[in-house]
C-alpha positions in Angstrom: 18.4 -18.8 -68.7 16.9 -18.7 -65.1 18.4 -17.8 -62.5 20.2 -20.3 -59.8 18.9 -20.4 -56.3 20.4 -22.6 -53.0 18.4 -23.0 -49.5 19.3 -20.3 -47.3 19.7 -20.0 -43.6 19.6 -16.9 -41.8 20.6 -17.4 -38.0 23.1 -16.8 -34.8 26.1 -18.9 -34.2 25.0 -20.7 -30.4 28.2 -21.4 -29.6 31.5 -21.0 -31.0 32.4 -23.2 -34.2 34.6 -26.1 -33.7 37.4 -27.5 -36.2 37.9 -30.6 -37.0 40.0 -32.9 -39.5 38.7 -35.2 -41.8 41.2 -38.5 -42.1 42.3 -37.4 -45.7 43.5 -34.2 -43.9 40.9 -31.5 -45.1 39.2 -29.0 -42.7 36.0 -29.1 -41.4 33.8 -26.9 -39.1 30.8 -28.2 -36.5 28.5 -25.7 -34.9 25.0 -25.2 -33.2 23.3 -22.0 -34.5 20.0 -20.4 -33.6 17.0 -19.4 -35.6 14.8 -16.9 -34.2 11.2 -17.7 -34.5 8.0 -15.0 -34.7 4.3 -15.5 -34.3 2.2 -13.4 -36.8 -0.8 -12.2 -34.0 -4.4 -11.2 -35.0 -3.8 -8.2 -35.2 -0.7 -7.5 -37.3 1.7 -7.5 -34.4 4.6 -10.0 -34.3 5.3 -11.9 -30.9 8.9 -13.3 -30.6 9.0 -16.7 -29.3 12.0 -19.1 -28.1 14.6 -19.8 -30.8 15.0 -23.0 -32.2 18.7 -24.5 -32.4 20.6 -26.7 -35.2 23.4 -28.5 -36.2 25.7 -26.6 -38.9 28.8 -28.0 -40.6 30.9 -26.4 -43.6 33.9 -27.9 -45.2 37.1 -27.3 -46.8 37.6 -23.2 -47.4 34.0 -22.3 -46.2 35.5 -24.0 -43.3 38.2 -22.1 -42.8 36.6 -19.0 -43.1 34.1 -19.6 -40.5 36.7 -20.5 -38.5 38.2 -17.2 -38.6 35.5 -15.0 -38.6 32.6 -16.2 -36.5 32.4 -16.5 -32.5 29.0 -17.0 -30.6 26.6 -14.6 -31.4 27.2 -13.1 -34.5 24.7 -13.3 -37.0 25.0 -14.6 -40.5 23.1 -15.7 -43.8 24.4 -19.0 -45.5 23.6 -20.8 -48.6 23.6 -24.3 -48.8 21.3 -27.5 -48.0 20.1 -29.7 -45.4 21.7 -33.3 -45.1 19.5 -36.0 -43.6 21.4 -38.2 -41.8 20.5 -42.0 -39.5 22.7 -42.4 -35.8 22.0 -45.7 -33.5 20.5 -44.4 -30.2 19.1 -46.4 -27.4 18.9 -49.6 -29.4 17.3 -48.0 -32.3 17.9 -45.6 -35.5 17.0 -41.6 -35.3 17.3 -39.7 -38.8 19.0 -36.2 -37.7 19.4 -33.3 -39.8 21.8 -30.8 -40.1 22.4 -27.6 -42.8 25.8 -27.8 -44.8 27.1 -24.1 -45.5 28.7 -23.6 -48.6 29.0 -19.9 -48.7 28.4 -17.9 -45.3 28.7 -14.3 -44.4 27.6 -12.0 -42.0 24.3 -10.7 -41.7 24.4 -6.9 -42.8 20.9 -6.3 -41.4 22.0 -7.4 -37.5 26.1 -6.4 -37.7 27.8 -3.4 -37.8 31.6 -3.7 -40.2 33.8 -2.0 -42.6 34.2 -3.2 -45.8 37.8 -3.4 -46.7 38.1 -3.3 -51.0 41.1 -4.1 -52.7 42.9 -2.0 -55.1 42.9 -2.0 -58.3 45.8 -2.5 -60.5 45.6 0.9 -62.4 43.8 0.8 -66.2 46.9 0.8 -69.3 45.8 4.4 -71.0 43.5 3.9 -74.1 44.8 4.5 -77.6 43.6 6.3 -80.3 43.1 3.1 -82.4 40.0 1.7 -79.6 37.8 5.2 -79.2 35.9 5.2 -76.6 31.7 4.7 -76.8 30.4 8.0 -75.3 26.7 6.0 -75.2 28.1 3.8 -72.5 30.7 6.1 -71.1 33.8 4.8 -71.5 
C-alpha cells in the first residue's frame, strides 16, 4: 500500500486570521500568510529575498483551531491544496488562487512550546491466562 501524501505549505501568518460564518452556520477562517523566499547563489550561499504573500482559508474544526491558536507572526506547516478560483474585476474575469488548510500546526523548527500529553487511563493488570511475549516486551 503506498503511502498518502497532501500539498503542504510552510509559512507565517501576515496578519491575524479572521472568522467568518458560512450561511448554513459553520465556521470559517480567512487569512494572508507569508512564504519566505531564498536564492541559491554561485557559490553555495543562500540570499534571502522579499517574501511572497497569499490567501489562506480553513473551514469547520481546522477553523476553529486556527482561530485559537494563531496570531500574526507565528509560523506553521499545513496540509491541504490550492483552490483556483475566477472574481469580476474592472470589467473582466481574474482567476485567483488561494491554499485551503485542512490540518495546520505550528512550525517546530521556528517556535518554541510545551507539549501538553494527556493521561492515560491506567492498563487493567494482565492475567495469568494471556502471558506476556518477552520477544516484544510486553
Amino acid at each position: 500500500m503506498s503511502i498518502q501524501t497532501q500539498m503542504s505549505l510552510a509559512g507565517f501568518v501576515a496578519a491575524d486570521p479572521d472568522l467568518h460564518f458560512t450561511s448554513a452556520g459553520a465556521e470559517y477562517v480567512r487569512l494572508r500568510v507569508g512564504v519566505e523566499q531564498w536564492r541559491k547563489e554561485a557559490d553555495g550561499s543562500f540570499t534571502k529575498l522579499d517574501p511572497s504573500f497569499h490567501d489562506m482559508v480553513a473551514f469547520e474544526s481546522t477553523a476553529r483551531e486556527l482561530y485559537a491558536r494563531f496570531r500574526k507572526g507565528d509560523s506553521f506547516v499545513a496540509s491541504g491544496y490550492v483552490h483556483e478560483y475566477e472574481v469580476e474585476r474592472d470589467g473582466g474575469s481574474v482567476i485567483k488562487e488561494e491554499f485551503v488548510a485542512r490540518k495546520i500546526g505550528h512550525n517546530v523548527n521556528k517556535t518554541a512550546y510545551e507539549v501538553q500529553r494527556r493521561r492515560l487511563a491506567p492498563s487493567p493488570p494482565q492475567s495469568a491466562a494471556e502471558p506476556s511475549d518477552p520477544a516484544i516486551g510486553f
